[in-house]
C-alpha positions as CSV (number, residue, x, y, z in Angstrom):
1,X,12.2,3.1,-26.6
2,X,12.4,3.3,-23.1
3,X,10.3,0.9,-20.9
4,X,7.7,1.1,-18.7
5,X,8.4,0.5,-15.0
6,X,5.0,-2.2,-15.4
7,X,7.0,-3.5,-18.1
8,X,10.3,-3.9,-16.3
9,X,8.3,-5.5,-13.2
10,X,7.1,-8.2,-16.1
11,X,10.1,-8.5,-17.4
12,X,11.7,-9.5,-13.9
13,X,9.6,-12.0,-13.4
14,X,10.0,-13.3,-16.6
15,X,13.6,-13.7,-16.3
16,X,13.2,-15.3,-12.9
17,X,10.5,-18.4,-14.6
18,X,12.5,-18.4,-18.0
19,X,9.5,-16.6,-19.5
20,X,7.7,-20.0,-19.5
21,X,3.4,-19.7,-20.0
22,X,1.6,-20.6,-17.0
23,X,-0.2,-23.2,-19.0
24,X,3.5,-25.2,-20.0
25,X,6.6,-25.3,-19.2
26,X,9.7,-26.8,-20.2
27,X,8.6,-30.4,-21.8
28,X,5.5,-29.1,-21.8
29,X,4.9,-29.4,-17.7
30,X,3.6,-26.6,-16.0
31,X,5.6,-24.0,-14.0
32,X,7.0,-25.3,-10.4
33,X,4.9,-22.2,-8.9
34,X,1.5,-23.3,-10.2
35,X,1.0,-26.3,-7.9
36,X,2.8,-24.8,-5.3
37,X,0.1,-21.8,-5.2
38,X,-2.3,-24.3,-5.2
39,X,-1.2,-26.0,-2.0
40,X,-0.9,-22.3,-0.7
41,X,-4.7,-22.1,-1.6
42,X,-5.7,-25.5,0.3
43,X,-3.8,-24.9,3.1
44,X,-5.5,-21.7,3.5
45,X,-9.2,-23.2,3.1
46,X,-8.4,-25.8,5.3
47,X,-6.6,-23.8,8.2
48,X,-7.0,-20.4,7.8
49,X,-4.6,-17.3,7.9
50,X,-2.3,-18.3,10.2
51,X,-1.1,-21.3,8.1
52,X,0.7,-19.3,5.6
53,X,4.1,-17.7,6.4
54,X,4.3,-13.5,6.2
55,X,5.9,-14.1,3.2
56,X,3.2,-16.9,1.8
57,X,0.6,-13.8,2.0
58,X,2.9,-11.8,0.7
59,X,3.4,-13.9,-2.4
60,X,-0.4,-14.8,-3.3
61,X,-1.5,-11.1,-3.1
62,X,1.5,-10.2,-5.4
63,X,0.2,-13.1,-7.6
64,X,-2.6,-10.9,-7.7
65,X,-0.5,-8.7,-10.2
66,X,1.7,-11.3,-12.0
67,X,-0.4,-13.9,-12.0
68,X,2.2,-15.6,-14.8
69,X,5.5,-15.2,-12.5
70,X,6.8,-16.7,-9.9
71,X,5.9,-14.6,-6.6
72,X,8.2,-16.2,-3.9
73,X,11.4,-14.8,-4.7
74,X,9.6,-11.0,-4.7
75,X,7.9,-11.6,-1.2
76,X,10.9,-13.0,0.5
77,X,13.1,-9.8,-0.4
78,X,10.3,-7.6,0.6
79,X,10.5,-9.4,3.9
80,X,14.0,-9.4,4.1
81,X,14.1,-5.8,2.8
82,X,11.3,-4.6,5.3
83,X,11.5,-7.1,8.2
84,X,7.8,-8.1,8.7
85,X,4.6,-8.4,6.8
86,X,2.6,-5.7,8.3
87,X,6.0,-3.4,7.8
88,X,5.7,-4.7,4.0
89,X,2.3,-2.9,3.7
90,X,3.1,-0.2,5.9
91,X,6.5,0.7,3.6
92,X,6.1,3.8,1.3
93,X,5.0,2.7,-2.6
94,X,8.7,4.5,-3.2
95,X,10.7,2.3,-1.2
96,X,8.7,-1.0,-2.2
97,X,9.6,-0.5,-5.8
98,X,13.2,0.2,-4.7
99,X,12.8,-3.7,-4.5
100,X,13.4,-5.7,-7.5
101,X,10.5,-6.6,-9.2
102,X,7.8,-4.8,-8.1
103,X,6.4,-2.2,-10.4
104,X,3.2,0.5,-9.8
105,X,1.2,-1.9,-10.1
106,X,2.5,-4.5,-7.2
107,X,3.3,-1.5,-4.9
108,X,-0.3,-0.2,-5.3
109,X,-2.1,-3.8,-4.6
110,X,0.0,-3.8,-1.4
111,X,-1.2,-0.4,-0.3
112,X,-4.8,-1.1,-1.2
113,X,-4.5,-4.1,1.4
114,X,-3.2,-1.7,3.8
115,X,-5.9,0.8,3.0
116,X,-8.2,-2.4,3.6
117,X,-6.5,-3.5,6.9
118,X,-6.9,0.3,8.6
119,X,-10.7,0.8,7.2
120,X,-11.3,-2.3,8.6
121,X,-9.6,-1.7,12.1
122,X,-10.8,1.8,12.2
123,X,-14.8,0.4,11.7
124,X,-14.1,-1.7,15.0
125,X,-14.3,1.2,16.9
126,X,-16.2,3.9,15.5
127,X,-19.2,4.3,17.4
128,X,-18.1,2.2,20.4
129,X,-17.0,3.1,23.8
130,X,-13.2,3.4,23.2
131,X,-12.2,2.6,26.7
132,X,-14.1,-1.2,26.6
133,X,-12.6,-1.9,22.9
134,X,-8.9,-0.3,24.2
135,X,-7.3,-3.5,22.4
136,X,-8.7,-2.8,18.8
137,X,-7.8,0.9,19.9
138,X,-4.6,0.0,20.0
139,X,-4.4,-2.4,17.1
140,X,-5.8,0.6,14.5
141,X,-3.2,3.0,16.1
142,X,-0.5,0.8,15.1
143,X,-1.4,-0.4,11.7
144,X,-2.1,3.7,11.2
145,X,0.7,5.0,12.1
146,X,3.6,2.3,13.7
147,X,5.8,2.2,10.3
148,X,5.4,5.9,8.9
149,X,8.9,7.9,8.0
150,X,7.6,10.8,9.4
151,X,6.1,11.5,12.8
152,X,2.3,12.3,12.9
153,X,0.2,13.9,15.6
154,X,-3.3,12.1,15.7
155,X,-6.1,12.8,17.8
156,X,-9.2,10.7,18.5
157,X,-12.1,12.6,19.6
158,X,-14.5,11.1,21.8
159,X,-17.8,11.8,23.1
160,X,-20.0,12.4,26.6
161,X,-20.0,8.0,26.4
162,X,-16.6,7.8,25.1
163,X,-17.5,6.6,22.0
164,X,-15.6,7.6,19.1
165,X,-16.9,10.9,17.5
166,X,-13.9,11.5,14.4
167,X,-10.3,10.7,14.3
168,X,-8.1,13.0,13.1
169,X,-3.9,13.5,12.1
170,X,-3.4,17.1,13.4
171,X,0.3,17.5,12.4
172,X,3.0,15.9,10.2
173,X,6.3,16.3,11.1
174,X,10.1,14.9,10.8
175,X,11.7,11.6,11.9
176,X,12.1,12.5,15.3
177,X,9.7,16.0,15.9
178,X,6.0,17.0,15.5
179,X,4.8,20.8,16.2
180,X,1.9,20.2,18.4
181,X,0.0,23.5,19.7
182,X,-2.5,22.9,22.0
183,X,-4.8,25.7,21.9
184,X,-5.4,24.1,18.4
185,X,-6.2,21.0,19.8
186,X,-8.4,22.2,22.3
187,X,-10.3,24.9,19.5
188,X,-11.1,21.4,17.5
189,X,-12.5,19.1,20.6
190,X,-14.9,22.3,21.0
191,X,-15.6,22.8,17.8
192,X,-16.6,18.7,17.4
193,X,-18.4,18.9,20.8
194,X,-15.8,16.4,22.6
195,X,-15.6,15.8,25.9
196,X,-12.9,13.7,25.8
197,X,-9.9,13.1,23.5
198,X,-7.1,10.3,23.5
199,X,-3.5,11.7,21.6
200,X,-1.6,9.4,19.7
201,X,1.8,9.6,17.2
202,X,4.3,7.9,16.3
203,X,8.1,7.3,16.9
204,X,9.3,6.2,13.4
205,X,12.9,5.3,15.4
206,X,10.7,2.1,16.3
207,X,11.2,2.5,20.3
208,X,7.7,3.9,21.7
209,X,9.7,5.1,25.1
210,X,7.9,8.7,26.0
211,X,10.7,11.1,25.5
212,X,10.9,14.2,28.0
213,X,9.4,16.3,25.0
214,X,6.3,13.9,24.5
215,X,5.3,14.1,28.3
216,X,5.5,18.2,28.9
217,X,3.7,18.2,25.5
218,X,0.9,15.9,26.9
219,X,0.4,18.0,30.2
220,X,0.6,21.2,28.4
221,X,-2.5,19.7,26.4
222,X,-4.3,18.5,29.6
223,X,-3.6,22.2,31.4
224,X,-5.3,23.7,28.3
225,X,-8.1,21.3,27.7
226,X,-9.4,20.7,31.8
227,X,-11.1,24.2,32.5
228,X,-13.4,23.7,29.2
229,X,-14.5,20.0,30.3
230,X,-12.3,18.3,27.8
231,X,-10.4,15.3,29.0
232,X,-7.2,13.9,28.1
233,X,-7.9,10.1,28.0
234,X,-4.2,8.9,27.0
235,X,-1.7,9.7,25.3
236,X,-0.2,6.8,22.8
237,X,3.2,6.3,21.7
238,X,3.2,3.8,18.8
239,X,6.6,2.3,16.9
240,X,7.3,-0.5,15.2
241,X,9.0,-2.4,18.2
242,X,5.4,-1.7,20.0
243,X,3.5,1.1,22.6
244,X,3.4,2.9,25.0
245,X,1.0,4.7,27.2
246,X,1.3,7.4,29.4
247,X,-1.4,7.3,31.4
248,X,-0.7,2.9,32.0
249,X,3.0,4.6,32.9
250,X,1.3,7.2,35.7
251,X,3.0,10.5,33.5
252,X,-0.5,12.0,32.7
């Protein structure tokens, strides 16, 4: 009988702790990883976040899952697979179980905390005047969209106060193109009642530099959209390596 992938994912972690119970180990000790989680835990109550390593946070939300394993070894090649925490939860649940030892199960608790991370971002500035909250703007754009495959076409809608109306991804595309027509764009600020709009997508290459494309794009959009009353806030570029705006760069 063939096995599960759940089941291979226990069955790593089995092999990795000698399939020893949480509650004894060999000479009836307990496992190495159960006191070390619980200076993980401590070190957290008693500094916060930023006192665990990517790959610490990493290894107590996989714990999550296999609560009777040893997490370390997973988190560490997800980081060394991925390059960065936030590129961990921003991977494709495809490619994280490409890594060894994590099943559905881990692969879907990492999403969720993604999921989580956006919602969370994404509540910052709903309802709020975009251009006074531009950091947590920025922030939501990024954990959105900085570490898709694929480039996206996004489009916050704003109203007469700037303040965030709906957010929207207009297009999907490939690595490196996105089909963006703006009399489409334009058609849904009207139909929403915007006044405003700031653009936003992604370059999944990492490098956020405006190619020649991105900018006649943008002022195609900005011809279409300023005889209704509809503004072009921005247009931002997102990657992994960081952003870029046009308007901050003086192209729009």
């Amino acid at each position: 009988m063939m096995q599960s992938q759940d089941e291979d994912e226990r069955g790593f972690f089995a092999e990795q702790t000698g399939a020893i119970d949480t509650k004894k180990g060999a000479g009836g000790s307990k496992p190495h990883y159960v006191g070390h989680r619980e200076r993980l835990r401590e070190r957290l109550r008693a500094s916060g976040p930023n006192a665990l390593a990517e790959y610490e946070l990493l290894e107590m939300l996989l714990y999550r899952v296999n609560s009777r394993s040893d997490t370390k070894p997973v988190a560490k090649a997800l980081i060394d697979r991925f390059g960065s925490f936030a590129e961990v939860l921003g991977a494709p649940i495809h490619l994280l179980q490409e890594t060894k030892g994590v099943g559905p199960s881990a692969a879907l608790e990492l999403k969720l905390v993604a999921a989580a991370a956006e919602r969370m971002l994404k509540s910052r500035i709903r309802g709020r005047q975009i251009l006074a909250s531009w950091a947590e703007v920025i922030d939501y754009c990024r954990m959105a969209m900085a570490f898709e495959a694929r480039e996206q076409f996004r489009i916050l809608f704003l109203d007469k106060k700037n303040a965030l109306i709906a957010d929207e991804v207009q297009q999907t595309g490939t690595v490196d193109h996105t089909p963006v027509y703006p009399r489409e764009v334009v058609r849904r600020a009207l139909e929403l009642s915007s006044t405003a709009i700031i653009l936003v997508h992604n370059h999944p290459s990492g490098d956020p530099t405006p190619s020649r494309a991105d900018i006649e794009m943008t002022k195609l959009i900005v011809d279409s959209a300023k005889p209704l009353g509809i503004t072009v806030q921005d247009h931002i570029i997102v990657g992994k390596n960081g952003h870029a705006s046009l308007k901050g760069l003086q192209l729009i």
